[in-house]
TIVO-2410 file (N, C-alpha, C; in nm, 3 decimals):
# residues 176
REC num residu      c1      c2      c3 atome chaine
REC   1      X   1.618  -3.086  -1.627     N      A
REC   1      X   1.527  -3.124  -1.732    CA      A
REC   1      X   1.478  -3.265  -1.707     C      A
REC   2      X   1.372  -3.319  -1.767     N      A
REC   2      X   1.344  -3.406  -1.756    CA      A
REC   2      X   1.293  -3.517  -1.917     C      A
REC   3      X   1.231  -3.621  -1.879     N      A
REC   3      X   1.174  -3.707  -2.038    CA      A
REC   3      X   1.075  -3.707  -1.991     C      A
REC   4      X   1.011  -3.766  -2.114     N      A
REC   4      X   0.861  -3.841  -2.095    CA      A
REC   4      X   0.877  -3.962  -2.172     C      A
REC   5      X   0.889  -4.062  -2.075     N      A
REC   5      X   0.956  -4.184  -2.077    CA      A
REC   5      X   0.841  -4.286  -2.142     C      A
REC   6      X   0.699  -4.242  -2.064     N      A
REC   6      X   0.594  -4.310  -2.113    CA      A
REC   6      X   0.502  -4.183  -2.057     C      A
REC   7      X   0.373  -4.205  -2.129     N      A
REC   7      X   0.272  -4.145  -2.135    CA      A
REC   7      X   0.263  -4.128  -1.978     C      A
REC   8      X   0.289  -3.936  -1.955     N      A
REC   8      X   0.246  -3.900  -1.795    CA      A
REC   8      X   0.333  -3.940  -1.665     C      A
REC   9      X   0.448  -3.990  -1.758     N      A
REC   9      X   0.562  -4.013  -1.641    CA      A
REC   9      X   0.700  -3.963  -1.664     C      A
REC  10      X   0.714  -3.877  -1.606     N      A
REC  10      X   0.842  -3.773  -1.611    CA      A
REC  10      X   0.923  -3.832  -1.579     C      A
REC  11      X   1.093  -3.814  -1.620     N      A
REC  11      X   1.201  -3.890  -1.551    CA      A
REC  11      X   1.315  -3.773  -1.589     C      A
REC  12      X   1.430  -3.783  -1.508     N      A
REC  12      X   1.542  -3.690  -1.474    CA      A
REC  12      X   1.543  -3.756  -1.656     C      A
REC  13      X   1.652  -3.640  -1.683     N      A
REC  13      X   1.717  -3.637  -1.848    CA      A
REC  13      X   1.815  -3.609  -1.802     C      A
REC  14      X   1.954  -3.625  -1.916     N      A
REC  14      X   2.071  -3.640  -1.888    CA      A
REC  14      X   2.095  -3.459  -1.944     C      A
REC  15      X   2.170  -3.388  -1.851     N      A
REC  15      X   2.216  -3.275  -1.905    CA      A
REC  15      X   2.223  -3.235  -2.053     C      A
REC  16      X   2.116  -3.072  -2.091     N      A
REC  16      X   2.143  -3.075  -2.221    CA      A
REC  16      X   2.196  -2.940  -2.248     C      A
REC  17      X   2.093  -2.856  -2.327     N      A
REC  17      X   2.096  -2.724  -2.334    CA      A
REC  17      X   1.976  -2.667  -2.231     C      A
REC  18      X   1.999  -2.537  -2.183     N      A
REC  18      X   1.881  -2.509  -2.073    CA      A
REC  18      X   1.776  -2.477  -2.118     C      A
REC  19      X   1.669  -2.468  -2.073     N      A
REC  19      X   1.563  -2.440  -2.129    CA      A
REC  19      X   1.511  -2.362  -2.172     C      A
REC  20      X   1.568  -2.210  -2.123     N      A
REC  20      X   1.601  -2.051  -2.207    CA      A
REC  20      X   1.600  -2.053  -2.351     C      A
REC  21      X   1.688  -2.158  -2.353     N      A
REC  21      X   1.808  -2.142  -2.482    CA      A
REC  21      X   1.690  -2.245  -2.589     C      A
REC  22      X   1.630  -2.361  -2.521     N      A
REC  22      X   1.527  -2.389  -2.604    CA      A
REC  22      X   1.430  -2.324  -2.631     C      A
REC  23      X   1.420  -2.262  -2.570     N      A
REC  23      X   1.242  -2.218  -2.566    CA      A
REC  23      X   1.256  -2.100  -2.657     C      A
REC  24      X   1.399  -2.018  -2.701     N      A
REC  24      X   1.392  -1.906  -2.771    CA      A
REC  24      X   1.380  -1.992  -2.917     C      A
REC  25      X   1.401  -2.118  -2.933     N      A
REC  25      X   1.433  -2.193  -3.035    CA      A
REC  25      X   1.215  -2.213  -3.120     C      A
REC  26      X   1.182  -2.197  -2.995     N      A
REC  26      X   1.032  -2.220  -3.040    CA      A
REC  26      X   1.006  -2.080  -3.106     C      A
REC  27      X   0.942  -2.153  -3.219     N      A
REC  27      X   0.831  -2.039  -3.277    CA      A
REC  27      X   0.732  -1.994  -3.166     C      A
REC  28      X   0.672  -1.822  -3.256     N      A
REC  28      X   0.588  -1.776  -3.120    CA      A
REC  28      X   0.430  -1.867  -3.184     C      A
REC  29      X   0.427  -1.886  -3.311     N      A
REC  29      X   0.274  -1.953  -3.331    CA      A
REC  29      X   0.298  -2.097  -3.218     C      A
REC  30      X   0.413  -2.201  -3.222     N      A
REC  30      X   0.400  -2.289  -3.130    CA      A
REC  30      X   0.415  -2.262  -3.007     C      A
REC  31      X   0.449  -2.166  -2.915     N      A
REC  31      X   0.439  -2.102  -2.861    CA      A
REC  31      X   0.277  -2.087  -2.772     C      A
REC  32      X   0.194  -2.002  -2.883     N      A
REC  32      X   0.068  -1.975  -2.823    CA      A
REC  32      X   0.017  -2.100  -2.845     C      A
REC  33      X   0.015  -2.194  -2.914     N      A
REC  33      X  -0.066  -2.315  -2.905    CA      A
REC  33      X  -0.044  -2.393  -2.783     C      A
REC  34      X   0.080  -2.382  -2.707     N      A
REC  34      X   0.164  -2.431  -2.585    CA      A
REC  34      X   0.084  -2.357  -2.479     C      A
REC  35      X   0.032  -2.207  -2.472     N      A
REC  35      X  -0.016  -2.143  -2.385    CA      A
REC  35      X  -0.180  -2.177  -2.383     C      A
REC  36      X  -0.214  -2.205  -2.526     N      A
REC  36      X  -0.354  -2.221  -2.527    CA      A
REC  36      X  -0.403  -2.368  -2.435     C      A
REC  37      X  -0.329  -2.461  -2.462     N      A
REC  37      X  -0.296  -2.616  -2.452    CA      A
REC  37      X  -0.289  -2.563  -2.302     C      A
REC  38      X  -0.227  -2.525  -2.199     N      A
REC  38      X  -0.220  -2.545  -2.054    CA      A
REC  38      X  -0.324  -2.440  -2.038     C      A
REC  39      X  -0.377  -2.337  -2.083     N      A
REC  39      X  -0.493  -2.257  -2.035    CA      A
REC  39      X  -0.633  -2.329  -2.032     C      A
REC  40      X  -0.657  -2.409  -2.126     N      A
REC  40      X  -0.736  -2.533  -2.116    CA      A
REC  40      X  -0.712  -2.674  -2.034     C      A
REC  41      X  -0.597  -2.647  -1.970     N      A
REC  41      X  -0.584  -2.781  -1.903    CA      A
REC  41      X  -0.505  -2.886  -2.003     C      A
REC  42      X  -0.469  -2.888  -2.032     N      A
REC  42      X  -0.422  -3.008  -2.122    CA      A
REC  42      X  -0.270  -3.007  -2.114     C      A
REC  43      X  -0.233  -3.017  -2.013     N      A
REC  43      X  -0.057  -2.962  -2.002    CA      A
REC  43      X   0.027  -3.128  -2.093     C      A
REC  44      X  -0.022  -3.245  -2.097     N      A
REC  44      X  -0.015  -3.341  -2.180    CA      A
REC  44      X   0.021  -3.303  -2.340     C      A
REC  45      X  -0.114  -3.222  -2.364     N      A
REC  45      X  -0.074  -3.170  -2.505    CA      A
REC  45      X   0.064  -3.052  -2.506     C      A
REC  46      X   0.081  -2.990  -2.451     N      A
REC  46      X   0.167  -2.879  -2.421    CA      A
REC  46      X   0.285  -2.907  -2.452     C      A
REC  47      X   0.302  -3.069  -2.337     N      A
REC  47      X   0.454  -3.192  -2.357    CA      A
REC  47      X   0.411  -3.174  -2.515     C      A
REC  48      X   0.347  -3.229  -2.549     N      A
REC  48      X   0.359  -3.281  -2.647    CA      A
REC  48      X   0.406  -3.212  -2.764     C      A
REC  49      X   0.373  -3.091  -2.754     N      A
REC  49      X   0.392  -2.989  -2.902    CA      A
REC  49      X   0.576  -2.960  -2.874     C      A
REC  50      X   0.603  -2.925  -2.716     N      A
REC  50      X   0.678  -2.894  -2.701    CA      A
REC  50      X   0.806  -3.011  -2.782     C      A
REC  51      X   0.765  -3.149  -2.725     N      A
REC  51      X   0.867  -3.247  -2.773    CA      A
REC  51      X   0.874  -3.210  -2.933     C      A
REC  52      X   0.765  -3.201  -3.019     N      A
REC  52      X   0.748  -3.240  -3.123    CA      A
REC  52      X   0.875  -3.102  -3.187     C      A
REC  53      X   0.840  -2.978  -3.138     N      A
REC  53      X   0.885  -2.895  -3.186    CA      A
REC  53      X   1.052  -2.886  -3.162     C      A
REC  54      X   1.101  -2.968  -3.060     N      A
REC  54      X   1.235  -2.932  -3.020    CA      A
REC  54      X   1.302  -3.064  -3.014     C      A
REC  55      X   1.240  -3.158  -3.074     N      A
REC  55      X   1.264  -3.331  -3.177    CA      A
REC  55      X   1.327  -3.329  -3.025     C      A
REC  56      X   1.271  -3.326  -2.931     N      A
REC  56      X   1.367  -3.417  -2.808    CA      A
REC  56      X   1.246  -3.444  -2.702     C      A
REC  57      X   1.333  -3.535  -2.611     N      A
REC  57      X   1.239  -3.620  -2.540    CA      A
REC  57      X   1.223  -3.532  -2.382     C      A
REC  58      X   1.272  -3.416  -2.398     N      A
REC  58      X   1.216  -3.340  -2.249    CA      A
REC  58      X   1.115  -3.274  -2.243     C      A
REC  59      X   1.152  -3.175  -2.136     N      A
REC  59      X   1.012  -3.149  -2.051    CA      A
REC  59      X   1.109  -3.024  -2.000     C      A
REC  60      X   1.058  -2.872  -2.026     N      A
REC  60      X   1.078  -2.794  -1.935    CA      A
REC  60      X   1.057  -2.814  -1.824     C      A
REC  61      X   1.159  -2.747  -1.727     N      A
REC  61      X   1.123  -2.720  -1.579    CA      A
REC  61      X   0.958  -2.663  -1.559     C      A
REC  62      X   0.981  -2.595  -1.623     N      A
REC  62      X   0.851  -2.508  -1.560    CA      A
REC  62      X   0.695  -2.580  -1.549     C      A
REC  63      X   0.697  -2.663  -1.701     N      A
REC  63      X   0.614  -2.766  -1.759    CA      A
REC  63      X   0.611  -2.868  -1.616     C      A
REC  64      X   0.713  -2.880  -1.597     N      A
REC  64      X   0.737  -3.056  -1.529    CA      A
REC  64      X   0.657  -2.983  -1.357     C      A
REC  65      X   0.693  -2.828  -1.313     N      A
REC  65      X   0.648  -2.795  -1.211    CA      A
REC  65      X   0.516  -2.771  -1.220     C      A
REC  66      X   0.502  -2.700  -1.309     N      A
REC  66      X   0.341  -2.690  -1.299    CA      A
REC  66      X   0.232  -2.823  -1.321     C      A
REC  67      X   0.282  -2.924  -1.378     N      A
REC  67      X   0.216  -3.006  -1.380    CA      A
REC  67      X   0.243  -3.093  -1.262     C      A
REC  68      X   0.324  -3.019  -1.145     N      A
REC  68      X   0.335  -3.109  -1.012    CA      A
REC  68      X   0.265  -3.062  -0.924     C      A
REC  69      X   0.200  -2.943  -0.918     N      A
REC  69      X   0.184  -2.867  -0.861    CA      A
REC  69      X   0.002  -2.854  -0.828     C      A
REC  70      X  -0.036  -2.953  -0.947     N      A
REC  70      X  -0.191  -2.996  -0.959    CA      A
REC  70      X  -0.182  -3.103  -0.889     C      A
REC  71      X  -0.091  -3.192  -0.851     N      A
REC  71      X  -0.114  -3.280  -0.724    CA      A
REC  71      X  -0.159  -3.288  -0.614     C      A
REC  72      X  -0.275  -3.422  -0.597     N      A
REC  72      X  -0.351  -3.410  -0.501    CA      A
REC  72      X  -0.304  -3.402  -0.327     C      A
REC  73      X  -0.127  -3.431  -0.391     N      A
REC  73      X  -0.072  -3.385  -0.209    CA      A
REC  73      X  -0.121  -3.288  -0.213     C      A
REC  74      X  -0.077  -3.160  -0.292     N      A
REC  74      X  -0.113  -2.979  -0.267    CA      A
REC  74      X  -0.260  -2.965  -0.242     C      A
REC  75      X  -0.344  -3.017  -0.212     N      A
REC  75      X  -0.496  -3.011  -0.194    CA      A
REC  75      X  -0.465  -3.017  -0.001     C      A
REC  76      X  -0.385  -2.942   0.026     N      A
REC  76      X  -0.419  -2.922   0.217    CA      A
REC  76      X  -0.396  -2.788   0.238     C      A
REC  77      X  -0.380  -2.751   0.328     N      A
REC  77      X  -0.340  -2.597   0.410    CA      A
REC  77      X  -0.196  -2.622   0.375     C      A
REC  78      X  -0.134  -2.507   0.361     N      A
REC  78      X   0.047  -2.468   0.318    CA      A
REC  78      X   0.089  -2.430   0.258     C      A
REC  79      X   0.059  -2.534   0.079     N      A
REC  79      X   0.118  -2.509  -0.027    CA      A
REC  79      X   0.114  -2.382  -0.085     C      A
REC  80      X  -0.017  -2.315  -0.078     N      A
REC  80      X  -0.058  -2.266  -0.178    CA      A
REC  80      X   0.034  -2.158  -0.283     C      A
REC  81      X   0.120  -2.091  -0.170     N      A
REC  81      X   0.189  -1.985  -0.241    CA      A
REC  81      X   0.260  -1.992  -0.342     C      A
REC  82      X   0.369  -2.148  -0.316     N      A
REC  82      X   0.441  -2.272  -0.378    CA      A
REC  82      X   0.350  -2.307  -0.515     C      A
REC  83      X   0.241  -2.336  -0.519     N      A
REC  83      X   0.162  -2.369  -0.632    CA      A
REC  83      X   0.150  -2.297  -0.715     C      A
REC  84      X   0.121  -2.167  -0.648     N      A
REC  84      X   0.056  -2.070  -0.759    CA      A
REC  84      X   0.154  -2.019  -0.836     C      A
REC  85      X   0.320  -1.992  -0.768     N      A
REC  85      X   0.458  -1.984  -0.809    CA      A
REC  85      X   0.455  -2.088  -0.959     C      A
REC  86      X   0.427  -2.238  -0.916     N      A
REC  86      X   0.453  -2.252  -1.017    CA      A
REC  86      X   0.394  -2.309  -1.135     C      A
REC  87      X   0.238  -2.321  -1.113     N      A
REC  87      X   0.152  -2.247  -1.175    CA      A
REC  87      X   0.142  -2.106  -1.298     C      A
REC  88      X   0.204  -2.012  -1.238     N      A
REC  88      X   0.251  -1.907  -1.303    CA      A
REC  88      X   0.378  -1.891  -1.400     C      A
REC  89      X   0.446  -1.974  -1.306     N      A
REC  89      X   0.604  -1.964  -1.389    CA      A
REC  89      X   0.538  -2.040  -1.503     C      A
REC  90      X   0.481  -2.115  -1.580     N      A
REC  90      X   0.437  -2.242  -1.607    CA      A
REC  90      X   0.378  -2.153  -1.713     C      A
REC  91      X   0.273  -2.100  -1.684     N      A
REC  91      X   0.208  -1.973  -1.814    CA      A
REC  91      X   0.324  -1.861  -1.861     C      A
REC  92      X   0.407  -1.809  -1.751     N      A
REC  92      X   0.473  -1.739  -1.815    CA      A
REC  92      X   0.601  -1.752  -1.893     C      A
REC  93      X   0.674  -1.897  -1.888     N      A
REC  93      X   0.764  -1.970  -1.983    CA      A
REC  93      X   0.702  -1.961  -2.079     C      A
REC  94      X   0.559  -1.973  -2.128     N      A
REC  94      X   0.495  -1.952  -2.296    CA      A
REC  94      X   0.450  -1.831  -2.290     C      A
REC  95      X   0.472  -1.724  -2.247     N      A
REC  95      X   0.462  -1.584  -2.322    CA      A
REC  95      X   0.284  -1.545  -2.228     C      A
REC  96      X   0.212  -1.648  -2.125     N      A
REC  96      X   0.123  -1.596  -2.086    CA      A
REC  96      X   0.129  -1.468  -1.976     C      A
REC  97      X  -0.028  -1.420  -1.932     N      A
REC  97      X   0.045  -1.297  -1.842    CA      A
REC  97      X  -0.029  -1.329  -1.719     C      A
REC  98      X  -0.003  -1.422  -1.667     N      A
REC  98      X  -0.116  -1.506  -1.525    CA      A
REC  98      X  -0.069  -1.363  -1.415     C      A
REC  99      X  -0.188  -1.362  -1.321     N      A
REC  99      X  -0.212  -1.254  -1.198    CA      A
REC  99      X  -0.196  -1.360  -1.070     C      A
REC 100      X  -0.128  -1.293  -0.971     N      A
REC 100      X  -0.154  -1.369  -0.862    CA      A
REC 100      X  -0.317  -1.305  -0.795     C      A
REC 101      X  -0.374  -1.424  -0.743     N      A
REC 101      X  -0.502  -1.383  -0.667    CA      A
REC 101      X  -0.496  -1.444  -0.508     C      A
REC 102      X  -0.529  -1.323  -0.422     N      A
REC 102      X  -0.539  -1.311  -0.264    CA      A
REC 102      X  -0.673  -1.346  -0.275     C      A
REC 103      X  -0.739  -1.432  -0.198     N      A
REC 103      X  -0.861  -1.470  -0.137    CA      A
REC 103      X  -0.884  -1.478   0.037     C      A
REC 104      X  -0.943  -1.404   0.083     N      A
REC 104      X  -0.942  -1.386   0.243    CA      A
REC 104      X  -1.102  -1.387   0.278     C      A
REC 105      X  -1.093  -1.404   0.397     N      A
REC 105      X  -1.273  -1.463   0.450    CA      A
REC 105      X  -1.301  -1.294   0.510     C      A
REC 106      X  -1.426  -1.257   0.480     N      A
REC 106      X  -1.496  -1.110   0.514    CA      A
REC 106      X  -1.496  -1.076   0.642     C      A
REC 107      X  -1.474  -1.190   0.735     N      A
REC 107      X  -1.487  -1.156   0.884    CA      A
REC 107      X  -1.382  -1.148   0.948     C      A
REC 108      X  -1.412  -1.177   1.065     N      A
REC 108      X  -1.280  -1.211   1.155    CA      A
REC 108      X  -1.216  -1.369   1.197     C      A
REC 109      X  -1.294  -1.426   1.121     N      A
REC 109      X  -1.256  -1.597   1.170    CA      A
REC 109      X  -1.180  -1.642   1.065     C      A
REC 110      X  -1.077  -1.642   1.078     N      A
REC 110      X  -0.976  -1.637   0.891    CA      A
REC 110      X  -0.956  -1.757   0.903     C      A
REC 111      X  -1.071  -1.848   0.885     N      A
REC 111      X  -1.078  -2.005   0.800    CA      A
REC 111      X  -1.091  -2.001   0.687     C      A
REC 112      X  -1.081  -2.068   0.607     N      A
REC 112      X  -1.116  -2.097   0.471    CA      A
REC 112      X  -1.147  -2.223   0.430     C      A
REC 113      X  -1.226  -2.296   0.351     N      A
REC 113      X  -1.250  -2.409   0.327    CA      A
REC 113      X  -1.265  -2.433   0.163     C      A
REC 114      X  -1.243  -2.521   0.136     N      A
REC 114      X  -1.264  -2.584  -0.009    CA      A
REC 114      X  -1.387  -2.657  -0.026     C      A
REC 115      X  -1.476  -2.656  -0.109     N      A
REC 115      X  -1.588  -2.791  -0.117    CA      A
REC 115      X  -1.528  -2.875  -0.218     C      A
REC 116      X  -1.481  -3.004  -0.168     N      A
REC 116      X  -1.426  -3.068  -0.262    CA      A
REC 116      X  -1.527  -3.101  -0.429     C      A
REC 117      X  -1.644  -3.117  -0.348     N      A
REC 117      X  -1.732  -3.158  -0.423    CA      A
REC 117      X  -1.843  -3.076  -0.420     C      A
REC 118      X  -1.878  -2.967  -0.565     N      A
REC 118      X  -1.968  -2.907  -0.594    CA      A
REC 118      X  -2.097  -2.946  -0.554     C      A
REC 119      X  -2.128  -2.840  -0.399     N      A
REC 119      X  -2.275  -2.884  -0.375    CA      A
REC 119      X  -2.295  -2.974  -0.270     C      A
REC 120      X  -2.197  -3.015  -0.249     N      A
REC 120      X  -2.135  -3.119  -0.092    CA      A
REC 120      X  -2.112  -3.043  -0.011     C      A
REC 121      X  -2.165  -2.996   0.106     N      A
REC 121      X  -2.107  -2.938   0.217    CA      A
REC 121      X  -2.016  -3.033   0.291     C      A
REC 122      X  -2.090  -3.146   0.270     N      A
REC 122      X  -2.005  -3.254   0.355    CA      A
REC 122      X  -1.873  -3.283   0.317     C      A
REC 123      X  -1.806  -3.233   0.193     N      A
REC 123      X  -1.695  -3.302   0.149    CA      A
REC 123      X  -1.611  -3.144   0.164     C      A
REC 124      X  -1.654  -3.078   0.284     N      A
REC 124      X  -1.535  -2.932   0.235    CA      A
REC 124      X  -1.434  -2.997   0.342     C      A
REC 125      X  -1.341  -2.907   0.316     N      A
REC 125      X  -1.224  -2.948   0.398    CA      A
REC 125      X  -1.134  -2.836   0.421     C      A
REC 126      X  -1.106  -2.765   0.471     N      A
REC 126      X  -1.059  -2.682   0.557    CA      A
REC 126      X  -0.857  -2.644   0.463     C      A
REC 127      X  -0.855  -2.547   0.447     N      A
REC 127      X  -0.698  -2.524   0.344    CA      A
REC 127      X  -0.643  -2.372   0.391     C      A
REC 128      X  -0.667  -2.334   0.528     N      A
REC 128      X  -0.624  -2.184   0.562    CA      A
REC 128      X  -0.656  -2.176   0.687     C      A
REC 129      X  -0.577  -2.167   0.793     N      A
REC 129      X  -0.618  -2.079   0.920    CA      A
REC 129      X  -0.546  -1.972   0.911     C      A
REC 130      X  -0.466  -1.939   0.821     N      A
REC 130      X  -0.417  -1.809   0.835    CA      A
REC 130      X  -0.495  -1.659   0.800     C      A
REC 131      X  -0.611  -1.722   0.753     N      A
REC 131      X  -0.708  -1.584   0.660    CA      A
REC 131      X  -0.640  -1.572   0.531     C      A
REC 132      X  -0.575  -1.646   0.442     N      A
REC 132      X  -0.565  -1.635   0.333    CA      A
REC 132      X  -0.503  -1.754   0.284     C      A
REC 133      X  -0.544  -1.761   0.128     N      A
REC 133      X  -0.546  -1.859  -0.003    CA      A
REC 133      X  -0.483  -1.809  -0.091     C      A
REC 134      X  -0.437  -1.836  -0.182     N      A
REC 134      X  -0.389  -1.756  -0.294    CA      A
REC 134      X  -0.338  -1.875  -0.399     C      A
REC 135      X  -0.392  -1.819  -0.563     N      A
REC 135      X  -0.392  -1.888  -0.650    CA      A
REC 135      X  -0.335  -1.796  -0.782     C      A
REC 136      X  -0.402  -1.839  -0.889     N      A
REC 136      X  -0.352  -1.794  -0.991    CA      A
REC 136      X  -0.463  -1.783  -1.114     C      A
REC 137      X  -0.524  -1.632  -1.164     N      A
REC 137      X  -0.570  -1.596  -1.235    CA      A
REC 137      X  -0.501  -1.614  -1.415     C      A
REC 138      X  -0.606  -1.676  -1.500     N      A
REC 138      X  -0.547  -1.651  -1.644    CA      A
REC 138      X  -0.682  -1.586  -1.660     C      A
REC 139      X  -0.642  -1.448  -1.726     N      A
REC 139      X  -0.800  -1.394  -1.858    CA      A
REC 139      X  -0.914  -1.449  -1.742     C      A
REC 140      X  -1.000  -1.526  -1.764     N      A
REC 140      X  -1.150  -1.520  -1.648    CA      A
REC 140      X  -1.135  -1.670  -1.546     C      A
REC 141      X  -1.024  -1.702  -1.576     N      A
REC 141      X  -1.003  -1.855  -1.498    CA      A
REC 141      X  -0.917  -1.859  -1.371     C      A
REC 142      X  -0.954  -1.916  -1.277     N      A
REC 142      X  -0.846  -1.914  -1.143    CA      A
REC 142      X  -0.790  -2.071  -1.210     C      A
REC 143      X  -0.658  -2.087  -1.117     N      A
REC 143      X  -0.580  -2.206  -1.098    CA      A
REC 143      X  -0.551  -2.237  -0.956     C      A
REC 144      X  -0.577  -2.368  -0.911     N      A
REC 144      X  -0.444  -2.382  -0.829    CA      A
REC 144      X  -0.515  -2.515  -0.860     C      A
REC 145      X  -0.436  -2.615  -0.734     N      A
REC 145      X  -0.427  -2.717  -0.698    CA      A
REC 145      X  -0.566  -2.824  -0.673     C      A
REC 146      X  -0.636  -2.683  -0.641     N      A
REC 146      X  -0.796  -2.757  -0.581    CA      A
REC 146      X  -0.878  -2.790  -0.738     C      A
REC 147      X  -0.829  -2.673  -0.839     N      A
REC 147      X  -0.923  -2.632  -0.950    CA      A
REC 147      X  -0.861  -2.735  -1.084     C      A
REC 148      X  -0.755  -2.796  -1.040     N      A
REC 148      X  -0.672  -2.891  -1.127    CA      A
REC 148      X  -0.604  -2.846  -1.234     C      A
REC 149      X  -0.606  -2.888  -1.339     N      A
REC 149      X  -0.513  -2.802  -1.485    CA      A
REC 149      X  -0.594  -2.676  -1.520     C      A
REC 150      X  -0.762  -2.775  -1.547     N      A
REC 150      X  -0.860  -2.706  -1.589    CA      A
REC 150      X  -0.852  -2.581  -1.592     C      A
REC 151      X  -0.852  -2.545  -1.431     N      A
REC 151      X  -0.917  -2.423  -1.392    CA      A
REC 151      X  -0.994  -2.393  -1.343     C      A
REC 152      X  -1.110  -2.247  -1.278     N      A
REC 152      X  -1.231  -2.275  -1.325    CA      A
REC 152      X  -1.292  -2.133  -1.275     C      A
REC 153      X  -1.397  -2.103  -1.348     N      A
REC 153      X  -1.406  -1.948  -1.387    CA      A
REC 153      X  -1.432  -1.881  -1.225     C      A
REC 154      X  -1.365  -1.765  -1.249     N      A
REC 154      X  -1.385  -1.733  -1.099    CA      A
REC 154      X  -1.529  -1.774  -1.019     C      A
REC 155      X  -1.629  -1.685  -1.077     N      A
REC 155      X  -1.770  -1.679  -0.985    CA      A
REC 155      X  -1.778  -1.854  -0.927     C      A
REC 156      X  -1.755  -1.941  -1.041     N      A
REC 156      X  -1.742  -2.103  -0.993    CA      A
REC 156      X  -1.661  -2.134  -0.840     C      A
REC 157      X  -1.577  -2.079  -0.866     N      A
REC 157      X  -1.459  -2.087  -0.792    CA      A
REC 157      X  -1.496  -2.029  -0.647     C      A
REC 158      X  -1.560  -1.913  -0.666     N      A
REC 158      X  -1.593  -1.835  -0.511    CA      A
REC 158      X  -1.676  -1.901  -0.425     C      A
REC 159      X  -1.815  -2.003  -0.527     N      A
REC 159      X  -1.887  -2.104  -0.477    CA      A
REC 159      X  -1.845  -2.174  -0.415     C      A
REC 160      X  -1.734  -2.239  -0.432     N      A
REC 160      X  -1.684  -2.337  -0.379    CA      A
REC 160      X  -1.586  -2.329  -0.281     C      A
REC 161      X  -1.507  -2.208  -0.272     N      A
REC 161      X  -1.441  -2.192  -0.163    CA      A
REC 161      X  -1.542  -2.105  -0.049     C      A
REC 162      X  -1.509  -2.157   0.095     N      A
REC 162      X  -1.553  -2.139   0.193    CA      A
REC 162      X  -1.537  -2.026   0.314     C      A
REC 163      X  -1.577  -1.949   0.356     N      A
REC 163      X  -1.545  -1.901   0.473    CA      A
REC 163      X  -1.658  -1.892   0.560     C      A
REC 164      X  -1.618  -1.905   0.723     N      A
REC 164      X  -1.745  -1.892   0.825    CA      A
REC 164      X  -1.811  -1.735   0.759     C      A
REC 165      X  -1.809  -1.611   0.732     N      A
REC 165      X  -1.878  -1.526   0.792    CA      A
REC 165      X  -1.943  -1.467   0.646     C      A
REC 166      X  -1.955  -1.555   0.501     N      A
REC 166      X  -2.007  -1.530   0.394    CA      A
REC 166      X  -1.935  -1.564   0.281     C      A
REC 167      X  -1.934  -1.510   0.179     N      A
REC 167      X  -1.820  -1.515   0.051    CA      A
REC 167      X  -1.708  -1.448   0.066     C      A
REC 168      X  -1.601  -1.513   0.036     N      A
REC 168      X  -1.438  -1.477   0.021    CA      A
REC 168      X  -1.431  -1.360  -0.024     C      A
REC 169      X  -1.345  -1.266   0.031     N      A
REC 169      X  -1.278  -1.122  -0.068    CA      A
REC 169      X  -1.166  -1.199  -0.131     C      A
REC 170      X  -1.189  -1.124  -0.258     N      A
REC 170      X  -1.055  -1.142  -0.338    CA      A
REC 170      X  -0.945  -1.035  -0.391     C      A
REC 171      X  -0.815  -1.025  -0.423     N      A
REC 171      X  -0.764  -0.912  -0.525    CA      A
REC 171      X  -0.657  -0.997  -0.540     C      A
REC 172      X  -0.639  -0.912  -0.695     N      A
REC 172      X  -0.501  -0.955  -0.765    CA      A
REC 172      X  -0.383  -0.862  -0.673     C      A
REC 173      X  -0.281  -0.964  -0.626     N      A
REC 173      X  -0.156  -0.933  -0.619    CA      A
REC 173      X  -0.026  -0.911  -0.700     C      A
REC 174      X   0.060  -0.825  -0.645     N      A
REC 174      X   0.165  -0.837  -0.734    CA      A
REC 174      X   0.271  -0.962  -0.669     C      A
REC 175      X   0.295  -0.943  -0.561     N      A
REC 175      X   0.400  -1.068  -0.532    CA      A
REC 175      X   0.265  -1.169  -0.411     C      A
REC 176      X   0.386  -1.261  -0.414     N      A
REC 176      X   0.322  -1.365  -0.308    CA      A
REC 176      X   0.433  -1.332  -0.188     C      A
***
């Protein structure tokens, strides 16, 4: 477990009860406001309801991963599977029902690229030689690392990711 020591800075917590055992302690209305709060990006507010509701100064695991997991280290080729893991775990500690999503290039040249910047060719940067990406679907929004807390609605999302031989195939997976 962890605190929130100051605004956006996590720190180890001293052994308590696990986080199972809290989280059955939450109501399901605080609950969905917790799911609504990170489906919008706002994993800040999320801490926040969560502290308020369980009068203590932690931070689920899952909370503390998924909000590590939007780090701009994870913006290279590797992570992704790792992200979307916990990404997901992250929606599904509050009762959400996130999909894993496979993204692969139509051809045979299994690059993939990111445009960092909507509309920049110049700023893509390359996150796959293996022929596949993989992230994390909520309801009409992808997640990972590139798309930040936010999100961002698929068709957005396909724009911006890259492959030499046209637009990305996608499907929901069951495992990674």
């Amino acid at each position: 477990m962890v605190c929130l020591l100051a605004p956006g800075v996590l720190h180890a917590s001293p052994p308590g009860l696990p986080t199972t055992v809290l989280l059955a302690m939450v109501p399901d209305t605080v609950r969905i406001k917790m799911l609504a709060a990170l489906a919008r990006g706002d994993i800040a507010g999320a801490i926040s309801l969560w502290q308020l509701q369980t009068n203590r100064n932690t931070v689920p695991a899952a909370l503390q991963a998924m909000q590590s997991a939007y780090n701009a280290v994870n913006r290279t080729m590797g992570p992704c599977k790792q992200v979307a893991r916990d990404i997901s775990n992250g929606f599904k500690a509050f009762g959400g029902s996130p999909q894993y999503v496979r993204f692969k290039p139509p051809g045979k040249v299994p690059y993939l690229a990111w445009e960092m910047r909507a509309g920049d060719p110049k700023s893509t940067i390359q996150i796959s030689d293996m022929g596949t990406h993989y992230a994390v679907m909520m309801k009409d929004k992808v997640y990972d690392a590139f798309t930040g807390p936010e999100g961002m609605v698929l068709s957005e999302y396909l724009k911006r990711l890259v492959a030499h031989d046209g637009v990305p195939l996608w499907e929901v997976v069951s495992l990674l």
